[in-house]
C-alpha positions in Angstrom: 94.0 140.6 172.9 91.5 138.8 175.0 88.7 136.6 174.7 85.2 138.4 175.8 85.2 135.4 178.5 88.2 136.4 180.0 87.2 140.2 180.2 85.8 140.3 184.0 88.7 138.4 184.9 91.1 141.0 183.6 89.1 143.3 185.2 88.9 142.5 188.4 92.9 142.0 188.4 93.3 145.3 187.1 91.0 146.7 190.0 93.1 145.0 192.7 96.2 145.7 191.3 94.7 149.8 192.2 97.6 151.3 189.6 98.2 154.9 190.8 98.7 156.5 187.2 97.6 155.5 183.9 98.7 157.1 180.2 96.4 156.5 177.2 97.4 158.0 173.8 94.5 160.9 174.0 91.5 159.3 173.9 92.6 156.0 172.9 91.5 152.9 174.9 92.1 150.4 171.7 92.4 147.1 173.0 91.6 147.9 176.9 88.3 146.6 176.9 86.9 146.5 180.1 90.0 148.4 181.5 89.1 151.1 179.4 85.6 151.1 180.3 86.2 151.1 183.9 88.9 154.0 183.9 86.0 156.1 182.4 83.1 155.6 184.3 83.9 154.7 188.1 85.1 157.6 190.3 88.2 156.1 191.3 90.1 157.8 188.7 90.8 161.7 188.4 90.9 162.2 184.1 93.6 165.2 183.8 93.1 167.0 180.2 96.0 168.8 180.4 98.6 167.1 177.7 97.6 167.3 174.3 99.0 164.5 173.0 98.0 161.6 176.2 94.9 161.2 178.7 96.2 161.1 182.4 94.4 159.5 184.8 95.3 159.9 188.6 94.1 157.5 191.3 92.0 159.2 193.7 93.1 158.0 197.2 90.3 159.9 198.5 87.9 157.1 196.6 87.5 153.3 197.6 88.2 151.1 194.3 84.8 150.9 192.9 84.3 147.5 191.5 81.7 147.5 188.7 80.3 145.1 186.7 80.6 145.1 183.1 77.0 145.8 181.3 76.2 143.0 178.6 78.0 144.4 175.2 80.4 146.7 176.9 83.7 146.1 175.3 
């Protein structure tokens, strides 16, 4: 677990780290904060619903990282 402070830090390591494929239990982004958050709502991942027990996510090499910034409250 991670401070709030330390949430745009683990971030931004995250984003240049660029992993290609990431497994969630379905749904589930408990203690990913801004990770979570990101996964969700750039367009550098591809969200693949076809496993009913995990949520796939596929980098899309076809996408520049997209580098956001976290909106105040975002977890």
């Amino acid at each position: 677990m991670f401070s709030s402070e330390r949430f745009p830090r683990l971030l931004l390591t995250f984003q240049q780290e660029n992993p290609c494929l990431l497994i969630f239990l379905k749904d589930d982004y408990t203690r990913m904060g801004p990770v979570g958050f990101y996964v969700r709502h750039s367009q550098t991942y591809q969200r693949i619903d076809s496993f009913s027990d995990v949520t796939v996510y596929l980098r899309r090499k076809d996408v520049p990282v997209t580098y956001v910034n976290l909106p105040a409250g975002a977890p």
